[in-house]
MITOR-769310 format. One line per 2 residues: number of its first residue (from 1); for each residue x, y, z of C-alpha. Coordinates in Angstrom, 2 decimals. Each point is the difference from the previous one (the first is absolute). Example, Ala and Ser with C-alpha at 12.3 -4.5 7.8 and 13.67 -1.06 7.14 Angstrom:
<pts>
1) 12.30,-4.50,7.80; 1.37,3.44,-0.66
</pts>
This chain:
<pts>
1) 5.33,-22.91,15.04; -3.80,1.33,-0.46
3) -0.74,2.19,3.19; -3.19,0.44,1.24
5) -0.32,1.13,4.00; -1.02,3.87,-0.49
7) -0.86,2.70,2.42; -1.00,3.65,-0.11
9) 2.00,2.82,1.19; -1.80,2.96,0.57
11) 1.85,1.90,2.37; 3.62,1.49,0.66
13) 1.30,-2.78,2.63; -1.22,-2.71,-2.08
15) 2.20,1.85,-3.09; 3.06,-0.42,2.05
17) -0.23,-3.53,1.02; -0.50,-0.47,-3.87
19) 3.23,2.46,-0.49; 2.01,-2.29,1.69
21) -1.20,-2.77,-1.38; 0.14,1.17,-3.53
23) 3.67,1.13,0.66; 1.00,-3.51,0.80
25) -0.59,-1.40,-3.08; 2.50,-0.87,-2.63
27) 0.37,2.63,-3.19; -2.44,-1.37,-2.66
29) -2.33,-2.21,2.55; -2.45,2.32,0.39
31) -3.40,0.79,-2.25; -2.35,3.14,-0.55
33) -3.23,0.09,-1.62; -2.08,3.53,0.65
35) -3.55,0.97,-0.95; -1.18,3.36,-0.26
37) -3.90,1.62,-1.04; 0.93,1.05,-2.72
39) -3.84,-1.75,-1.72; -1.95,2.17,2.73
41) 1.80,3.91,0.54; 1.18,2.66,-2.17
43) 3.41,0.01,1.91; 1.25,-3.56,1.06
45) 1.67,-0.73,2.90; 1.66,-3.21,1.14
47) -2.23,-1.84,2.46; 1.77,-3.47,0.83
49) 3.57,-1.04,-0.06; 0.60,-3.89,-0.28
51) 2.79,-1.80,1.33; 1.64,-2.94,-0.06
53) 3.24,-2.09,1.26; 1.03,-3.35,0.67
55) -2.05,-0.05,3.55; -3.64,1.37,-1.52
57) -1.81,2.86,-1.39; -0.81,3.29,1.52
59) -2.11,2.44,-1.12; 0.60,3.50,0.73
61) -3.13,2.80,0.25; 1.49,2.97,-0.77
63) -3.01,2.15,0.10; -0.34,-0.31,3.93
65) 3.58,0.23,0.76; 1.32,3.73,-0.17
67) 3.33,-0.42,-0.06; 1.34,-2.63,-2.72
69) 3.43,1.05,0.58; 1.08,-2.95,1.03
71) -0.75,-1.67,-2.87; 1.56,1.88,-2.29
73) 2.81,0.22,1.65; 0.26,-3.37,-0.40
75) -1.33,-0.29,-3.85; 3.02,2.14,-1.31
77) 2.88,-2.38,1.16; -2.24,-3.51,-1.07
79) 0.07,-1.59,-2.56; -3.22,-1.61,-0.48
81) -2.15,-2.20,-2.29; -3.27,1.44,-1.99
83) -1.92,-0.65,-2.71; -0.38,2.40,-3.03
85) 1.32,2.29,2.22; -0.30,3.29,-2.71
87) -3.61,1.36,1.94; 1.47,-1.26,3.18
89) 2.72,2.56,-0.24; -2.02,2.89,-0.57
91) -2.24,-0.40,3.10; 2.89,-0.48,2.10
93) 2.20,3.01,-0.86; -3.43,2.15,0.27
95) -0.95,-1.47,3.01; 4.04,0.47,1.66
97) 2.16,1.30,-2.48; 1.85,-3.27,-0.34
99) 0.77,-3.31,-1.85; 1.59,-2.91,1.38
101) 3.87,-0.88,-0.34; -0.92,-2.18,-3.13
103) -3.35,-1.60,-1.23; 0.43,-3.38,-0.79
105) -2.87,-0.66,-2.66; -1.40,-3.51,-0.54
107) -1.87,1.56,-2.98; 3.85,0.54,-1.17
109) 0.95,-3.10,0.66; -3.01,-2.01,-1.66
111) 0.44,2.05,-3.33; 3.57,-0.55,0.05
113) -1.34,-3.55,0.05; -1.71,-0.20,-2.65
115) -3.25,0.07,1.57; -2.81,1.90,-2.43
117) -2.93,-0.29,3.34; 2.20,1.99,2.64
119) -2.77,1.25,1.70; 0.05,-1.19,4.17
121) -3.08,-2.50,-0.30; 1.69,-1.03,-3.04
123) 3.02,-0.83,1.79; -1.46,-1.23,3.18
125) -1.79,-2.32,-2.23; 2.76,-1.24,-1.93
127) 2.13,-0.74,3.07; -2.24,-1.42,3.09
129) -3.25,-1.00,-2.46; -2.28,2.82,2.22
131) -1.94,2.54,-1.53; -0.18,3.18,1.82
133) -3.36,1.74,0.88; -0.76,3.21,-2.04
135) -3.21,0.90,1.59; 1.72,2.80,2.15
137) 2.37,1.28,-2.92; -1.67,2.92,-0.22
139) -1.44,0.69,3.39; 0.02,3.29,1.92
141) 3.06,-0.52,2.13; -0.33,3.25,2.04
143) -2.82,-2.13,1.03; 0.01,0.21,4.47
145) -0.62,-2.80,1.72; 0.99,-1.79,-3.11
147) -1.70,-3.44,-0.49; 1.38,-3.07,1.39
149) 0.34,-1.35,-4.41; 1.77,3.36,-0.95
151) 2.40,-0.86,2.85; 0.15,-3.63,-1.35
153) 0.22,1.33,-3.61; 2.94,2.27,0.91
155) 2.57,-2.90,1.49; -0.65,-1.88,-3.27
157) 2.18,2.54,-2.01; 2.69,-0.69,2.50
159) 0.12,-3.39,1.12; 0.97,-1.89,-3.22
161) 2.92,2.89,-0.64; 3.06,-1.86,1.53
163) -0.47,-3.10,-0.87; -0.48,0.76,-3.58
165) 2.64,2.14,-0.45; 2.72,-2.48,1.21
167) -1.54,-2.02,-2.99; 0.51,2.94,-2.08
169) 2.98,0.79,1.17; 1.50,-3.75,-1.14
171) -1.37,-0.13,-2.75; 1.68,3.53,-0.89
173) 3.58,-1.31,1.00; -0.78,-3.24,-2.24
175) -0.57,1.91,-2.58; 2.87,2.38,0.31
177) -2.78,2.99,0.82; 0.28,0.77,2.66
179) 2.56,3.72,-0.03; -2.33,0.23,-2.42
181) -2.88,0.30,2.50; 2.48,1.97,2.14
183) 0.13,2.69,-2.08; -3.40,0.12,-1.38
185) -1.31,0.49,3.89; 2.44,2.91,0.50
187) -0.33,1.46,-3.85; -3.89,-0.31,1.15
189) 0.29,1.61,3.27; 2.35,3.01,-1.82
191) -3.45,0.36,-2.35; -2.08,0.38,2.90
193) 2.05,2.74,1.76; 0.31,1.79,-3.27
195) -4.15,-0.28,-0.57; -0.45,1.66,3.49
197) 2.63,2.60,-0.41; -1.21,1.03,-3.01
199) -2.82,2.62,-0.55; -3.21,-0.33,0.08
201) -1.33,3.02,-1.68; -0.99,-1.61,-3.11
203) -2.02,-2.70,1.76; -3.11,1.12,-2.85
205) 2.11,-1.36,-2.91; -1.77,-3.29,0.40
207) 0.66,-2.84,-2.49; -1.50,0.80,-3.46
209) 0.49,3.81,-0.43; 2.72,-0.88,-2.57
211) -2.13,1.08,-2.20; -1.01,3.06,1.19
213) 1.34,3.76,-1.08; 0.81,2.96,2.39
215) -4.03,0.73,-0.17; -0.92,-3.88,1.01
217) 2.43,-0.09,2.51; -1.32,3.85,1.96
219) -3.98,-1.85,-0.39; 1.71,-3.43,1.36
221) 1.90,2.45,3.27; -3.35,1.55,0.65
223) -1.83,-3.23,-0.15; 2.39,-2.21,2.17
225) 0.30,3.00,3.15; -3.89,0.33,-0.52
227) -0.23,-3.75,0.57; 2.87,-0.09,2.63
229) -2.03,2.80,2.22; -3.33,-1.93,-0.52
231) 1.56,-3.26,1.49; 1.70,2.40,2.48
233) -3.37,1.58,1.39; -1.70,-4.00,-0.07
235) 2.92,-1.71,1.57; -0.33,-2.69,-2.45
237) 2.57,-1.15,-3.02; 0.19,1.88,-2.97
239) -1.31,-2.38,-2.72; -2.40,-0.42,2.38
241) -1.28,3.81,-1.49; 0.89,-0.70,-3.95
243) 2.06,-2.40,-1.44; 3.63,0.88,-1.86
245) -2.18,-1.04,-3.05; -1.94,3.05,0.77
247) 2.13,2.61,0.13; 1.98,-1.22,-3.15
249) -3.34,0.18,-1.95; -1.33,3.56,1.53
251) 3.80,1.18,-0.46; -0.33,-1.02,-3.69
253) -3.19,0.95,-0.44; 0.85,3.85,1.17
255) 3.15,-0.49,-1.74; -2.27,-0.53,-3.44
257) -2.06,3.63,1.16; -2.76,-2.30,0.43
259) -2.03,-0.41,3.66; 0.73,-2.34,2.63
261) -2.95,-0.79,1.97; -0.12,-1.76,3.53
263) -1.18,-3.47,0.64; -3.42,-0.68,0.20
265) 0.95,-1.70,3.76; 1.25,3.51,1.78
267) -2.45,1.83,2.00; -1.03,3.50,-0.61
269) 2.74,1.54,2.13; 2.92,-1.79,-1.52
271) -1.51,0.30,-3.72; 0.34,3.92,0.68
273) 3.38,-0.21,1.59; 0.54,-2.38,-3.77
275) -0.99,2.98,-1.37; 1.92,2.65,1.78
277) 3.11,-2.06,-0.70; -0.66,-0.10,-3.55
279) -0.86,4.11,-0.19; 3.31,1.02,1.95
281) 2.00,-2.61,-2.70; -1.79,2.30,-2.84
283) 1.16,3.08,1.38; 3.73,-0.53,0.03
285) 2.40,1.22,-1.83; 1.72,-2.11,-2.43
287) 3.81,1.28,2.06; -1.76,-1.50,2.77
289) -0.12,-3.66,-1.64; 2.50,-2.58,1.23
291) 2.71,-0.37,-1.86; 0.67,-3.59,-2.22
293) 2.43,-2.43,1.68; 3.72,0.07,-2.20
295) 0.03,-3.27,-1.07; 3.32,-1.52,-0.89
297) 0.63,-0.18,-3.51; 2.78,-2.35,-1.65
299) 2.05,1.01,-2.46; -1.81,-0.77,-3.46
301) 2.57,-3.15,-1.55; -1.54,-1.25,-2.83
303) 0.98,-3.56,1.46; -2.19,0.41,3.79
305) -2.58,-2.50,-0.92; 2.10,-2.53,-1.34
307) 2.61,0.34,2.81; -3.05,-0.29,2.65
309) -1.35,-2.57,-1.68; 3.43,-2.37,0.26
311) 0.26,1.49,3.81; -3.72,-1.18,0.47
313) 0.79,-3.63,-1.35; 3.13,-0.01,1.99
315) -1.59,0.63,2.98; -2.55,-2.21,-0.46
317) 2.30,-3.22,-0.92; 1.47,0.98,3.36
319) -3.57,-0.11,1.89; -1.12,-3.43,-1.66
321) 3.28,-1.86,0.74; 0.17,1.17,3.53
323) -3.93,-0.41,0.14; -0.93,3.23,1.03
325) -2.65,3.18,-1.18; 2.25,2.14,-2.59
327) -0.87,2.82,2.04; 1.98,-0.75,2.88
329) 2.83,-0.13,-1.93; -1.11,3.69,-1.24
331) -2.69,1.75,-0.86; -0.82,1.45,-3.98
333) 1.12,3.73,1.38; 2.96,-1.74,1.24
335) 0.80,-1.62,-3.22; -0.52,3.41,-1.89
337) 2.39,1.66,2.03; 2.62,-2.69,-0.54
339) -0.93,0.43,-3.97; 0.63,3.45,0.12
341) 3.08,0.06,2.20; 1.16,-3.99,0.49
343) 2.64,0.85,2.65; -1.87,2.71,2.05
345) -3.54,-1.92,-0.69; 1.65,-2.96,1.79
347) 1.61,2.04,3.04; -3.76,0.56,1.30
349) -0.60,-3.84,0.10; 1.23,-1.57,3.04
351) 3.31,-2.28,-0.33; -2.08,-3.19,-0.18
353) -1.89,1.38,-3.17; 2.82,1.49,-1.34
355) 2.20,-3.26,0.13; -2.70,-1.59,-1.55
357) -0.65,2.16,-3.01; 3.27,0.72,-0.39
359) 1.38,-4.06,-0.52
</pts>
């Protein structure tokens, strides 16, 4: 069924009628999409919840209700339908300090599928023949009074969701997929309680600075908290000061002993601030530099390559009969640990992979 009747709650009493009628509903019959401003402030915060069930959508405004307690209350015994659900997770255990009971993940579901455009439009598209508006994708949703389109946009991520995933859902038990979904959802909701438990110190170790040595990685520190306070002070997001590309080329730059200049488009103020930055990295001491991240290391066996190499074309006979992306059946780390160390390699894959690779 495609719902489509929506209102706005925006204050406590309307959050309880909601509660109870959000209790009501049957495990698994009830959807959550969330949007956040994350494209317009330093520090995002979730600004709209949206719901949906068998009788319509609702869409929840948590920034002028001041106690959400209700709601998640609820949203740790549900289990619930999303959509690429991985962000989704992260804004709601900092906005509450809780996930739902399970995530049931029609992104899941459609790769398990064999679909290669998983994407919601995508899906949307493939199932009811609509294409979905992205004109407010990347709005300011902290936006207030927000537009009667954004409101319009919103229910669109919402009111496709149950209806398409009893289609997914069918098509899983056809297939024989669908424990396999099962325990992707709660392997995936395990990851995302593990992400947000885990700590954030090291947020600066951005993706490239592999490369970097103890001296790259103290200019890369200094760079990323310079950024981080600049974007602080503005209110604004932080490649919105300097792009990751940035840093990685100052960091290697000072790295090299040669100078790292600021972009042309900073204004005098935040050139010198640049600067500042740059002078305290030079005055460190080298005990002060970050330390390099222990990397794993197999055990050298003159046969690794080969033996990855016949894992690798095992795993992907297994992905083209079943029609599927290799990489759901496991990833090239995965397939080096199960090189190195076949039977504990395989124990971190979940039962589904490992039945699979292990035929």
């Amino acid at each position: 069924m495609i719902v489509c009747r929506a209102f706005m709650i925006t204050d406590s009493q309307a959050l309880y009628e909601w509660k109870q009628r959000a209790a009501a509903q049957p495990q698994g019959r009830t959807v959550l999409d969330l949007e956040a401003d994350s494209l317009h402030r330093h520090r995002e915060k979730l600004c709209l919840i949206q719901y949906g069930d068998a009788d319509g959508v609702a869409i929840i405004d948590p920034l002028a209700i001041e106690d959400m307690s209700l709601f998640s209350l609820w949203l740790q015994g549900a289990d619930v339908w999303m959509h690429g659900a991985d962000y989704d997770m992260s804004l709601l255990q900092n906005a509450f300090g809780v996930l739902p009971h399970m995530i049931l993940d029609t992104q899941i579901a459609a790769r398990l599928l064999g679909f290669r455009q998983f994407g919601l439009a995508a899906l949307v598209e493939h199932f009811y023949g609509i294409k979905l508006s992205k004109k407010n994708q990347k709005a300011d949703w902290g936006m207030r009074p927000m537009p009667a389109e954004m409101k319009a946009y919103a229910q669109g991520d919402v009111k496709f969701m149950l209806g398409m995933a009893d289609q997914l859902v069918a098509a899983l038990k056809e297939k024989g997929r669908y424990e396999w979904f099962l325990e992707s959802c709660a392997h995936n909701l395990e990851r995302g309680r593990e992400r947000f438990e885990s700590n954030d110190q090291e947020a600066w170790r951005i993706k490239g600075c592999g490369k970097f040595n103890r001296r790259g990685l103290a200019a890369l520190r200094t760079l990323w908290y310079w950024r981080d306070n600049e974007a602080a002070v503005w209110d604004k997001p932080s490649f919105m000061v300097c792009s990751n590309d940035d840093l990685l080329r100052w960091s290697l730059a000072l790295q090299e002993f040669r100078s790292a200049y600021p972009s042309h488009h900073f204004h005098a103020h935040r050139a010198a601030r640049f600067r500042k930055a740059v002078e305290k990295f030079q005055l460190m001491d080298e005990d002060e530099y970050p330390m390099l991240p222990k990397k794993q290391k197999h055990e050298i066996d003159p046969d690794f390559d080969s033996t990855l190499e016949r894992w690798t074309a095992k795993r992907n006979a297994v992905a083209e009969a079943l029609d599927l992306e290799p990489t759901i059946i496991a990833t090239r780390y995965q397939l080096e640990c199960i090189a190195a160390h076949p039977e504990k390699g395989l124990s971190h894959l979940m039962q589904w992979q490992q039945k699979l690779l292990s035929e």
